[in-house]
N, C-alpha and C positions, 0 to 999 in steps of 0.2 A: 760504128760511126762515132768519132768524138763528139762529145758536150761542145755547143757553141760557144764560145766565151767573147761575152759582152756585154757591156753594161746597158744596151738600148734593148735586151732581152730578157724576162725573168725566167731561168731555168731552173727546172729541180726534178729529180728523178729519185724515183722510187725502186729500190734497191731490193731483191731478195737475199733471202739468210741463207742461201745453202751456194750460190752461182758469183763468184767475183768477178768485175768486170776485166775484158783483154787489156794488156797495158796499153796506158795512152791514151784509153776513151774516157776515164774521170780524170777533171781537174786535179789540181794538187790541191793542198789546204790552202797554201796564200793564195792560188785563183780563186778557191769557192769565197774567201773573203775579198781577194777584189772586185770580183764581180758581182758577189750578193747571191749567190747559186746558193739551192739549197740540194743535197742527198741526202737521202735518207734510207736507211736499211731497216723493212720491214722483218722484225725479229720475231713472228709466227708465220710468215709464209716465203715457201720455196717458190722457186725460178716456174717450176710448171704447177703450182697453184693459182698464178695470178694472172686467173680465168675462172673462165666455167665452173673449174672443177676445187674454185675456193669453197671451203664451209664459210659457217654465217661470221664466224669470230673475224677471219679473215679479210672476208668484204668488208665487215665493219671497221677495221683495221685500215683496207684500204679509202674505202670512203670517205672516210676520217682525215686522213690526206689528204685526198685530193678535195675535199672540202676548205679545208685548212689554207691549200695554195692558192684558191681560186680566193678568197675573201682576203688573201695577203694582202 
């Protein structure tokens, strides 16, 4: 499913390091800049770690994020 693109939205996705997305579902680089989207590619954890079956670095990694977006 594509990223929504619009400005009355704040979107931002977290990316794993081993799984790139189908074409067409990320932004290009001038949408993530017209729209203020943020991605990000978490560069310790793969596509089926971010879950359960993350170690602690991981979680913390993601947390970190999604801490990060929420106090944007």
């Amino acid at each position: 499913m594509q990223l929504p693109k619009t400005k009355n939205l704040k979107v931002y996705s977290l990316r794993s390091s081993d799984q790139p997305a189908d074409e067409g579902i990320l932004p290009t680089e001038d949408e993530v800049k017209k729209y203020k989207m943020k991605i990000l590619k978490l560069e310790n954890t793969i596509h089926n770690e971010m879950d359960d079956k993350a170690n602690n670095e991981q979680r913390k990694e993601i947390q970190e994020y999604v801490l990060s977006f929420i106090n944007d």
